[in-house]
N, C-alpha and C positions, 0 to 999 in steps of 0.2 A: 627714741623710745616712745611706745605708744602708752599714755596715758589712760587712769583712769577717771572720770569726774564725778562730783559725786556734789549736788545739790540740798543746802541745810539751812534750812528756816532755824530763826532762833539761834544763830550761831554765836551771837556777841556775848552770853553768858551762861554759867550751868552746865546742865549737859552736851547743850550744842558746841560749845565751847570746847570745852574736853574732847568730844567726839572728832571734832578739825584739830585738835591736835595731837590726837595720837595718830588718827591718819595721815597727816603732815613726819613725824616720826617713826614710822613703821613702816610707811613703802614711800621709797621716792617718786613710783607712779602714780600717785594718789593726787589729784589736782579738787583742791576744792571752788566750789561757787558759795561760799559765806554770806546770808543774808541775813537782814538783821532792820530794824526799824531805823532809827540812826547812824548812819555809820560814822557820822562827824565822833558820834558818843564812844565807837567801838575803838579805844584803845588798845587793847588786846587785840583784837584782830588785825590790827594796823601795825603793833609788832611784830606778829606771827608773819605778816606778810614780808618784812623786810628781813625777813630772816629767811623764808622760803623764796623766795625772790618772785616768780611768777606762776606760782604754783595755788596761789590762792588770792581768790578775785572777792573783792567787799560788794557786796550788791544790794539798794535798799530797796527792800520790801516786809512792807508794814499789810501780818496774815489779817487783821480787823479791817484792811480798806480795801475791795476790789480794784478799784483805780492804779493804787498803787501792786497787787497784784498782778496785774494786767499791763503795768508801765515798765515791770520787772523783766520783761520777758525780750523784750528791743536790750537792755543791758546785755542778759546772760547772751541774745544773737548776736552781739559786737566783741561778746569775752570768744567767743566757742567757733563761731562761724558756720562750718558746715557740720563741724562733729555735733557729735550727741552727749549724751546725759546717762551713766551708766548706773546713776541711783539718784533716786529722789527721796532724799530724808525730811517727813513732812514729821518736825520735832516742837515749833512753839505753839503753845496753849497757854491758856489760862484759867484758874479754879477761885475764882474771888469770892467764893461762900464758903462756909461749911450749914450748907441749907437743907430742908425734911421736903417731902412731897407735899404737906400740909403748911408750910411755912418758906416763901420763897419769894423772887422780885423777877413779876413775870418778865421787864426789859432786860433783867440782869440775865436770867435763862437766855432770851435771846441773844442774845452778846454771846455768851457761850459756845450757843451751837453754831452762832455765825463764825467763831474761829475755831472752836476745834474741831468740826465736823464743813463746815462750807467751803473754809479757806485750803483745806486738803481736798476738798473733792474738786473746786476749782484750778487750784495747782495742778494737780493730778492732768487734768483738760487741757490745761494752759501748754505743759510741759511734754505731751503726750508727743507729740512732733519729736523732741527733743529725746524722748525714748525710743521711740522705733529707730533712731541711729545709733544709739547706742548699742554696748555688747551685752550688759547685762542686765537692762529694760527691767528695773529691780526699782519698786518703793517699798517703802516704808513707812507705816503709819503708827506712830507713839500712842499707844491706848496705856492701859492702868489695869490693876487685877480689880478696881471699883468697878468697870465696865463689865466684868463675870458675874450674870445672873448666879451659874454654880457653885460659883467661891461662896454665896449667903452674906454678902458683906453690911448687909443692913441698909440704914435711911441716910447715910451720911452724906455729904456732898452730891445728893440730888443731880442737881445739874450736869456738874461735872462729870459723873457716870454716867447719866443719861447721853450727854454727847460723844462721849468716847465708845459708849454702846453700840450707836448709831455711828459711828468710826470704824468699826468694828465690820459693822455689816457693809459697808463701803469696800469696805478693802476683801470681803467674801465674793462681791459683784463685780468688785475691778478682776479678780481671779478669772472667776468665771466667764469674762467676758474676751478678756485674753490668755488664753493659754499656755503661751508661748512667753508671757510676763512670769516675774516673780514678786508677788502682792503680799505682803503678810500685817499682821497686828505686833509690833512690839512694846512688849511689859518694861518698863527701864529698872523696874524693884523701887522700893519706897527712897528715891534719895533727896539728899543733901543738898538740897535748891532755894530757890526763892517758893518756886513752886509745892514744893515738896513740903516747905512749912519743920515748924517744931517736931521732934518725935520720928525722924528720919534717922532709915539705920543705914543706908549706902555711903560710900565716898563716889562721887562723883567718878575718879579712876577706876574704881572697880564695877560697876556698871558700863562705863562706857566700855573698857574691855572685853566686858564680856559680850554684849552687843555684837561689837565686831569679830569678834568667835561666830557667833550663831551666824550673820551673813556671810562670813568667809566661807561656810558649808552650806550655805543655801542653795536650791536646784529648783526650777519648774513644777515639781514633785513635792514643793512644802510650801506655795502659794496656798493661801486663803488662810494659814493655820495662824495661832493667837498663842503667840510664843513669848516667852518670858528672856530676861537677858541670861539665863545663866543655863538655857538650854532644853530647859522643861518648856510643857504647853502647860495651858490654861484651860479649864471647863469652860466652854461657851457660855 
């Protein structure tokens, strides 16, 4: 049976989490590449694995270090060998302020956009080999409706919108640049994370479901677009 793979930053908790296991549960083709900063630490994934027997591979990479981005990539070629990578779910980030344009920690901005915005465009480079063998040469890049000039959403988390903004346009120029790719922005809805903070109305299962709805219907033809988990787009 031919396999599908499907590469997830951020796997060891939250949404990534969930998102490898409902894929693990819903199609026996479904082979995950589970990555995650410690993997000594990922419990849960060290479950999931003994249950799915070799269907889900632990791989560390830490998106804050190039090195170790870079070191990741000899792993996932000793998991895979000559196959490919039929999705690249570029899922962990981080938002450590709720900071204004006028009030903010310029090294902290930097941190920021070095992982939610660098660490995916690098990936993206790293993994690019790994797409063009694949069947469905399909990323994914976790944006926010904070990143929507249109939505009006105000001064909040600065940072953090500004990099998933700049995420955004990434994944417009990864489109463009391959046609034959399927690139889009996904919105996860405000959930129930570390991330996600107080004042979250998702369950983690109802999000990541819906998620995997929207790329189960994905085609060439809705590349570049800045799609929400439950089906709708987003204002630029």
């Amino acid at each position: 049976m031919s396999t599908t793979v499907w590469l997830i930053t951020g796997a060891n908790r939250g949404l990534g989490l969930e998102l490898t296991i409902q894929l693990l549960a819903t199609n026996p083709a479904n082979e995950i590449i589970a990555t995650c900063r410690n993997p000594a630490d990922a419990d849960e994934l060290h479950r999931l694995q003994k249950l799915a027997n070799e269907r889900i591979h632990i791989v560390p990479l830490d998106v804050s270090s190039e090195q170790s981005m870079r070191g990741s990539v000899q792993y996932v070629s000793d998991v895979l060998g000559e196959r490919g990578i039929d999705y690249l779910y570029n899922n962990a980030a981080i938002n450590p302020a709720f900071d204004s344009p006028f009030d903010f920690d310029y090294a902290q901005l930097l941190d920021v956009l070095q992982t939610n915005l660098g660490a995916p465009a690098l990936l993206a480079e790293l993994y690019y080999p790994f797409l063009l063998r694949g069947t469905k040469k399909t990323i994914v890049n976790v944006t926010t409706g904070l990143a929507s000039i249109g939505l009006d959403c105000g001064d909040k988390c600065t940072s953090y919108s500004i990099s998933k903004c700049a995420l955004n346009m990434l994944t417009y120029k990864q489109a463009k640049t391959r046609p034959d790719f399927t690139c889009i922005c996904m919105d996860p809805g405000w959930v129930k994370t570390a991330l996600g903070g107080e004042g979250a109305v998702l369950e983690t299962t109802e999000s990541a479901a819906g998620i995997l709805r929207v790329i189960a219907r994905l085609t060439p033809a809705d590349s570049g677009k800045f799609w929400r988990y439950n089906g709708t787009h987003h204002p630029w």
